[in-house]
N, C-alpha and C positions, 0 to 999 in steps of 0.2 A: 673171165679174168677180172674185167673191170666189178663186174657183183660183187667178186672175191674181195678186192680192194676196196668196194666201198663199206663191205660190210665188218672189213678190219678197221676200218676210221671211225664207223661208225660207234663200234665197240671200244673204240682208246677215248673216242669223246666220252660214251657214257662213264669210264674206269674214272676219268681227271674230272668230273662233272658230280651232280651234289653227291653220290654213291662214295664217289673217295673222300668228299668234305665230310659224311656221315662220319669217315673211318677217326677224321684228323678229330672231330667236335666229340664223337664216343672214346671211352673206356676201352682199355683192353679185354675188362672185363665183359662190356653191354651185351645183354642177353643170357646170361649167366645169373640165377637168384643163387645157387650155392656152387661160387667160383674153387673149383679145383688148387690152384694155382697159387702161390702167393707174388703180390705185385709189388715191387718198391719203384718209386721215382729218383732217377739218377739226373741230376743238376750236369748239363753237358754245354761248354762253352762254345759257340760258334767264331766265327772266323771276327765278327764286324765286336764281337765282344761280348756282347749279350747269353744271355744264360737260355737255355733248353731244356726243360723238362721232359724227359725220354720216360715212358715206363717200360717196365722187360719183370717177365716172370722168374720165379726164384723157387729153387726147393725149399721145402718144409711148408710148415703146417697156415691156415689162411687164420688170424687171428677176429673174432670172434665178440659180439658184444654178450652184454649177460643174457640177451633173446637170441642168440644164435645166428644174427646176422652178422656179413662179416664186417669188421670194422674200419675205415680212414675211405676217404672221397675217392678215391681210386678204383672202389667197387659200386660207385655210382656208375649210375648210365652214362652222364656226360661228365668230361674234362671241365674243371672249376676256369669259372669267367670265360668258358663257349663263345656264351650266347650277350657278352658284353656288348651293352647299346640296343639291348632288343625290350621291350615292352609289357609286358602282361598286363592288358584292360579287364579290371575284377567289378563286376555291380552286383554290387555288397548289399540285397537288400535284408537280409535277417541283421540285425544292428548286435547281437548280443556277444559279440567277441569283436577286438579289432585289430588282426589281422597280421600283428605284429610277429608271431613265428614265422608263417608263412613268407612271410617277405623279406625275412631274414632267413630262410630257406633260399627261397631264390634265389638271392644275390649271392652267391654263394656262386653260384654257375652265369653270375652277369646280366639276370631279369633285375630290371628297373620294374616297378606297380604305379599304375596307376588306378586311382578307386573312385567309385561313385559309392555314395552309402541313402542308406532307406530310400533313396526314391532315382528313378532312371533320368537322365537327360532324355532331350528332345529325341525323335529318331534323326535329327538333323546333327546334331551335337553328336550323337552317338555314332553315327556313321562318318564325320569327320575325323573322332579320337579314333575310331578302328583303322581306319586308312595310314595309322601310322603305329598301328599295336602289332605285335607276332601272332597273338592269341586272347580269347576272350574266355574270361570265365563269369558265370553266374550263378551266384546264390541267393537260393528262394527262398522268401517269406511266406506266411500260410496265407496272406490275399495276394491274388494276381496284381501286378501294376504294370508288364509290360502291352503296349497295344498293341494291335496285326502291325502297324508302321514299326514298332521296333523289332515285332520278330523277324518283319521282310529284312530289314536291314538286315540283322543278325544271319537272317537264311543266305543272301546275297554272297558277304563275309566266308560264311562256310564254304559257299559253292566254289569260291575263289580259291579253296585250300586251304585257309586257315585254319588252325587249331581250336576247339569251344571244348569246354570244361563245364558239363551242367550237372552244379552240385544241388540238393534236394536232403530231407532227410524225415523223421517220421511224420504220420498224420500230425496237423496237416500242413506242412513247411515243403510242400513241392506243388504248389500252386503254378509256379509259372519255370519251374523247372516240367514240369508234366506237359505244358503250353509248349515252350520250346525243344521237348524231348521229342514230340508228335510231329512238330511243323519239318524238321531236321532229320529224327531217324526214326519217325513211328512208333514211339517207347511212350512210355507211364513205370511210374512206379507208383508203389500203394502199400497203404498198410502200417505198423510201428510195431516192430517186434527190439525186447528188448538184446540189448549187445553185453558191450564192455569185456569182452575176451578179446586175447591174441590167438590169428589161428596160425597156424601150417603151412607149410606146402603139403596141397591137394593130393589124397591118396586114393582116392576115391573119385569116378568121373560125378559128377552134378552136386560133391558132398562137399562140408565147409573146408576152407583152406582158399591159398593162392594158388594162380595157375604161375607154374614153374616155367621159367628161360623165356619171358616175354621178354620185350626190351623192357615194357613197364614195370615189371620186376624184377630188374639187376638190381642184385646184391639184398634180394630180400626173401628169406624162408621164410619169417614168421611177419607178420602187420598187426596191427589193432582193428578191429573193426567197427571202432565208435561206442556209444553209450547207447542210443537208442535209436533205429537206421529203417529206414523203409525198403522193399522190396522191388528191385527191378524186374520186371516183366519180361518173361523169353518173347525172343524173335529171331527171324531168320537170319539179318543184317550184324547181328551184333555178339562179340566176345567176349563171354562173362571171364573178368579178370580175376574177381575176390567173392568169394561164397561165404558167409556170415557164421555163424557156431551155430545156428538154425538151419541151418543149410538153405539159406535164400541169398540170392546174388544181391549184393552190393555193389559194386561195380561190373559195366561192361562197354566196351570199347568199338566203336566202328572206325575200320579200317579199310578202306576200300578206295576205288576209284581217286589214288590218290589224295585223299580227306581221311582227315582223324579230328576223332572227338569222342570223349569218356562221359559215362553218365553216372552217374554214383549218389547213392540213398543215406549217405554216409557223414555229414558237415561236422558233424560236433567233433570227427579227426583233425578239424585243422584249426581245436583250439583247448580240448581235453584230450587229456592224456597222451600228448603232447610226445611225454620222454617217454613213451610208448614204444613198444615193436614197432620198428622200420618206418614210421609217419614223417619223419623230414626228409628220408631215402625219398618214401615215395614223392611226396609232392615235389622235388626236385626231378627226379625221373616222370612226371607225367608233364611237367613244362619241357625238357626238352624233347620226348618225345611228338609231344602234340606241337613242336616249333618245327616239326617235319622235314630236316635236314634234308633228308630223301629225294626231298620236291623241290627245296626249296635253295640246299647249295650255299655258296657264299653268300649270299642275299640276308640269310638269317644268323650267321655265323661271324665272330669274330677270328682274328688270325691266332692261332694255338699260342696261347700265352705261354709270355717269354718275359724272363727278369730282365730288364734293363741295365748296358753295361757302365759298371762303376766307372765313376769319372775323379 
């Protein structure tokens, strides 16, 4: 009897614990790239005054961009301003775009950026700004600049469950995304095949398109795949998320043992073609994803935004 009873606590703790924060910070959609349903948010006034944003499904038809994804934040993976007060530490070493979509992606769901550009801080510097980031993302240049001191860092970071983002893209701009890909999840990518198409959702197992109903692709059938994108490398660790119009993986994801982190051959999405199939979905969906609710709970999460009552 008492097993019985600890293993019913045990289970109301995991329900109220990050698993139900996941539920309050995602969509009703998340997990859904081509949501059934259509969703509206109902403005619901609480008792102290303040306004509530409620969503609740609706019949008829899920409205639709001219790529086929569907349209308004609601079919994002997360609820807009989540993740208010949370961080994304980006070291920007390719210099040739700045970064301004992106972070205005973000903040949309409550990421603040903070950026380092052409060249890394100290690993001393670097492992201070992490200790108060959600997530790190890195974009390679074609020379290496990071040294073993800031991969260790960066490895450290990972192992602690935080979210890394190692962007790369063709020969030879994955210098020290290939560095970091190895130390972290045993990956390389290689190669420069050319892009510039929107694919699908995946019809075909290992052929181009998106893999359908991840969380990293809510509310996305169709993405861009870049202009010009290197090839990630199969392994046993990791889940190719986007297959390229050449049928080579551009993106893939390790999820495991509690850590997330995406690899992707792909950069030039996050600053051409821009109004592209689904590219601000996604990078809005692969930060709050990799901000790992799951694990991570209130800690990473702000309280489900709410209109402030008129005075």
């Amino acid at each position: 009897m008492q097993k019985r009873l600890a293993l019913v606590v045990a289970a109301f703790f995991f329900l109220v614990g990050p698993a139900a924060q996941a539920g309050a910070a995602y969509n009703k959609a998340a997990g859904q790239s081509a949501p059934a349903a259509a969703i509206v948010i109902d403005d619901v006034r609480k008792a102290d005054g303040s306004i509530e944003h409620v969503q609740r499904e609706v019949k008829g038809p899920v409205a639709r961009d001219s790529y086929g994804n569907a349209q308004g934040n609601q079919y994002d993976l997360a609820v807009d301003g989540a993740f208010e007060g949370q961080t994304v530490a980006v070291l920007q070493l390719y210099t040739g775009f700045d970064f301004s979509l992106p972070r205005a992606a973000l903040k949309e769901k409550g990421f603040s950026v903070y950026r380092w550009i052409a060249n890394p801080p100290s690993p001393t510097e670097l492992e201070e700004k992490l200790q108060k980031a959600n997530q790190f993302w890195l974009i390679s240049d074609s020379a290496p600049r990071l040294s073993p001191e800031h991969i260790a860092v960066i490895k450290r970071y990972f192992d602690a469950g935080h979210g890394v983002y190692i962007w790369g893209d063709n020969l030879p701009y994955y210098a020290d995304a290939n560095a970091l890909g190895t130390a972290l999840l045993g990956v390389e990518m290689t190669g420069d095949v050319p892009g510039g198409q929107a694919v699908g959702m995946q019809k075909a197992p290992n052929k181009m398109g998106v893999r359908p109903n991840h969380l990293l692709t809510t509310g996305i059938e169709t993405v861009y795949e870049g202009v010009t994108i290197a090839t990630i490398n199969t392994n046993q660790i990791l889940t190719p998320i986007i297959w390229g119009s050449a049928d080579n993986i551009v993106t893939s994801v390790f999820e495991k043992d509690n850590k997330r982190a995406i690899f992707d051959g792909g950069f030039t999405r996050l600053y051409i073609g821009w109004e592209t199939a689904g590219t601000a979905r996604y990078i809005k969906n692969a930060a709050a994803w990799l901000a790992n609710v799951e694990r991570f709970g209130d800690d990473v999460t702000a309280a489900v935004p709410t209109a402030k009552p008129k005075t």
